[in-house]
N, C-alpha and C positions, 0 to 999 in steps of 0.2 A: 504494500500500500504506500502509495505518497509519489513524488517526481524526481525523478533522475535529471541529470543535468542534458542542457543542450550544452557537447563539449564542444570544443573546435575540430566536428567533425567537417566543419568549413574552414579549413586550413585557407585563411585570407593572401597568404602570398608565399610564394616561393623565390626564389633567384637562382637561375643557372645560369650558368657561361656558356652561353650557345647562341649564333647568328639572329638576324630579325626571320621574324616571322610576317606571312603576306598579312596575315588578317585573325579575326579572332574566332575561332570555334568551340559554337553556343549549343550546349542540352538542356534545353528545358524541362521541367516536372511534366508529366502526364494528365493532363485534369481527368477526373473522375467523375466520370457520367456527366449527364447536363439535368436531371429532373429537379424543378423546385422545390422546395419543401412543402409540406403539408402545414396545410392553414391552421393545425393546430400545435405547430411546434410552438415551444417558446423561441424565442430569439435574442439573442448577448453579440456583442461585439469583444473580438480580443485583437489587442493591440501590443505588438509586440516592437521594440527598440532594441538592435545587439548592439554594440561596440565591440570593434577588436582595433588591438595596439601590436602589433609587430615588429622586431628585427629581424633579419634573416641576413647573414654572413655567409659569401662566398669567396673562398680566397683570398679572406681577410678586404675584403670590398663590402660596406653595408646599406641594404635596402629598405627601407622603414615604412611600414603602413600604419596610417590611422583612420578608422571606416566607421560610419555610422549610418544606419540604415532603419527603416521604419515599416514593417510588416501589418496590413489591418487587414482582419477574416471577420466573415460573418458566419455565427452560428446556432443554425434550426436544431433546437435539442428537442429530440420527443420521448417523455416519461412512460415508461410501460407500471405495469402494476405491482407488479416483484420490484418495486426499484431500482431496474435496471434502464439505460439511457441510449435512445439512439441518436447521435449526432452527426448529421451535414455541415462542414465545412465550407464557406467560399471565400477565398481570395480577393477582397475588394479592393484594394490600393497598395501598390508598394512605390515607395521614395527613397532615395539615396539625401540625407542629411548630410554628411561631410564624409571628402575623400581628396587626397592627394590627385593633381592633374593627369598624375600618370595613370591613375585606375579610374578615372569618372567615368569615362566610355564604356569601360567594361562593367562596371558595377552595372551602371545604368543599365545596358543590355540585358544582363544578367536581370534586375530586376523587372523589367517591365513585362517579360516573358511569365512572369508570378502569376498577375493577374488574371484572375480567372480560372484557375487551379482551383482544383475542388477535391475534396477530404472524406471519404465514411469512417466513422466509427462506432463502436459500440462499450459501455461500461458495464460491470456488473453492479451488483447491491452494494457493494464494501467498494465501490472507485474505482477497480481495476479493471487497466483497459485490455477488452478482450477480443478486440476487432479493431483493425486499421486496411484500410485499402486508400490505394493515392499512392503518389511522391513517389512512382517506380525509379525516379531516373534522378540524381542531384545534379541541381545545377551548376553547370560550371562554365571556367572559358578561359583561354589560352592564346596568348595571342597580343595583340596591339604593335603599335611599335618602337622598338627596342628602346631602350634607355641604357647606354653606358653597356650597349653587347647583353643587356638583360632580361631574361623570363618571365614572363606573370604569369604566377598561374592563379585566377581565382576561382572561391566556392559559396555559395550562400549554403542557408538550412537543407541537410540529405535528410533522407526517409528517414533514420531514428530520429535526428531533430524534430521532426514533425511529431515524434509520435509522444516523445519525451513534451513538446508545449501541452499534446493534448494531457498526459495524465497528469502535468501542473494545473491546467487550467483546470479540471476537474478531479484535482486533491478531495480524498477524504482521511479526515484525521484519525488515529486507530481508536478503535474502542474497546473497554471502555476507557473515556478521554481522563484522565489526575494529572496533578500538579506536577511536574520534574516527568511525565512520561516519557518514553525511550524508547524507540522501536528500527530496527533496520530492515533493509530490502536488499536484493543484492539482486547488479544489473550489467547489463554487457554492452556496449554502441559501439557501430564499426564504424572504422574513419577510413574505407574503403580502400586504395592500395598503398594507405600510409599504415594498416594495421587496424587495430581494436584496443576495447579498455575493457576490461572486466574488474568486479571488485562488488564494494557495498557501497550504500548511501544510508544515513545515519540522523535520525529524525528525535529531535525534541521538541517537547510542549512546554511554552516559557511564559505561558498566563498571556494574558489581556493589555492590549494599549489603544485607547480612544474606540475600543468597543467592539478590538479586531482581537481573533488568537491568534498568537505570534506560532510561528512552527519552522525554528531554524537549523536548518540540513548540513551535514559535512561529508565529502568524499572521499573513500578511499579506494584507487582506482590501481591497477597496474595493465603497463601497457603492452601489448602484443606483437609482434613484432608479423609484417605481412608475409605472407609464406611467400619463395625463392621464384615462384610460377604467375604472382601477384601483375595485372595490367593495370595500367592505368594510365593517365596523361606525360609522365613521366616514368622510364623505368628505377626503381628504386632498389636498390640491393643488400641497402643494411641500414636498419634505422632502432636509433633507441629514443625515447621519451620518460618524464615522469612531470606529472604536474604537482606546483604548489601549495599555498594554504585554499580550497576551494568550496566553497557552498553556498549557500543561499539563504532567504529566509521565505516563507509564506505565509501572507496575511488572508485569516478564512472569518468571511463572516459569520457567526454562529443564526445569526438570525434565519439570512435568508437561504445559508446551508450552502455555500459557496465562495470562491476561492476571489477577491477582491484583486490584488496583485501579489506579485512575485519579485523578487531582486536575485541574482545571483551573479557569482566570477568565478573565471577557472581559470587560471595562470600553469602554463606548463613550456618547457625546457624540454631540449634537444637536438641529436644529430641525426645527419645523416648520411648514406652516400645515392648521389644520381647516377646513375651508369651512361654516359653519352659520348657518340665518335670513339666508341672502343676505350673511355675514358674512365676514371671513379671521381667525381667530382665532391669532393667533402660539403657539407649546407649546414650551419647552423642556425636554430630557430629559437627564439625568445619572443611568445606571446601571451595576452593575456583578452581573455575575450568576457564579456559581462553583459547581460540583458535586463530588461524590465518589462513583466508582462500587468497589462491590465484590463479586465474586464469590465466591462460594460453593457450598461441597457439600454440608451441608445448609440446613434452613430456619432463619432468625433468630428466628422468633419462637417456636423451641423452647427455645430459651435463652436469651432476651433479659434481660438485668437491667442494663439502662442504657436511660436516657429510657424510663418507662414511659408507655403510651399512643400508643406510634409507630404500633403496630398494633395 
């Protein structure tokens, strides 16, 4: 029970030492069906904001990202009788908030292909998600051009990030709920052919502030290393990781029996090697990536008057 992190299974930038490339090559997510929801779901808005902060070292030459980006979905929840929830997801707006000039284009592509992406899922009685369909494919894209003989390679949210927002968003606290409660889960996300994390997440109950239950989480993850056969945008051939001090907290409201918002960071450290022109090229990486999810009953952008151009 509870929410695993969205890690930097969107490893925001890479650097290789490799020629320009002509152009950028885009995967967009798969949207999921097109049927509307039913006129008796309820309907919330969740608003999601990542930041990631970046170095990446190659050959003692360093490239540095700093990204922010703004995700908003709409969501047709329908209650069955046992408690259990079936939730449509839609994609309503994504915006790029701040990015270095070297990745705006990319981001930007990358995001606007969001739009419209759609999500099933399903919860049981106790929160746990027990259905995901959607998000076949993470976004990504490679490519622009060159900076100083340099590689981008960028990601936004892959299929566990999706799936890891939805069981934040619909957190249920373990029961029964006391003072100093304690409970762990233990979870796996693949960060596709950079490897995996496996490990626990670590949940306490730390009483009430302005009317909310505070519920803040700790990770302990170790990382995976991608098997020798592993594809991907880059061949990689040896990588180690470990991340930082990382969690979160979530604020649930007791009242209306749902998850208000979410804070969380994950800071991790690491090497590796690219294999390129019959080469081993050493990379190191120092990032830390942190989000804010908030739900809502109705849309933001009815009343938006702060940061305009979010959406």
């Amino acid at each position: 029970m509870g929410t695993p992190p969205v890690l930097p299974g969107t490893l925001a930038l890479l650097c290789a030492i490799i020629g320009a490339l002509p152009g950028a090559a885009i995967h967009a997510q798969t949207p999921y069906g097109d049927q509307p929801a039913g006129s008796s779901a309820e309907l919330l808005y969740q608003e999601v904001v990542v930041t990631q902060k970046s170095v990446c070292r190659v050959q003692g030459l360093d490239s540095r990202l700093d990204l922010r980006y703004s995700v908003l979905s709409s969501l047709a929840i329908d209650k069955r009788d046992n408690g259990r929830l079936d939730v449509k997801q839609k994609i309503e707006a994504a915006s790029l908030l701040h990015a270095d000039e070297a990745t705006q284009a990319l981001f930007g592509d990358l995001l606007r292909k969001l739009t419209g992406t759609r999500f099933s899922m399903g919860f049981d009685s106790e929160g746990e998600l027990v259905r995901f369909e959607g998000a076949r494919e993470k976004p990504q894209a490679a490519g622009g051009a060159a900076v100083d003989q340099t590689l981008l390679l960028a990601s936004l949210i892959d299929r566990d990030g999706w799936k890891e927002l939805a069981r934040c968003s619909f957190f249920q606290p373990h029961k029964p709920l006391r003072p100093g409660s304690r409970w762990q889960r233990s979870m796996t996300h693949s960060w596709g052919s950079l490897g995996s994390w496996t490990g626990q997440v670590s949940y306490r109950y730390a009483g009430q502030q302005d009317g909310l239950q505070r519920f803040p989480y700790a990770f302990k993850l170790t990382y995976v290393a991608p098997k020798a056969d592993a594809h991907g945008l880059l061949p990689i051939s040896r990588a180690s990781f470990k991340h930082g001090e990382a969690g979160g907290t979530i604020y649930f409201d007791p009242g209306k029996g749902q998850v208000t918002r979410v804070e969380e960071r994950f800071p991790v450290k690491g090497q590796m090697s690219i294999d390129l022109l019959g080469q081993s090229v050493p990379v190191e990486l120092d990032e830390e990536q942190s989000f804010q999810v908030r739900l809502l009953e109705s849309d933001p952008r009815s009343h938006r008057a702060v940061e305009p151009g979010r959406y």
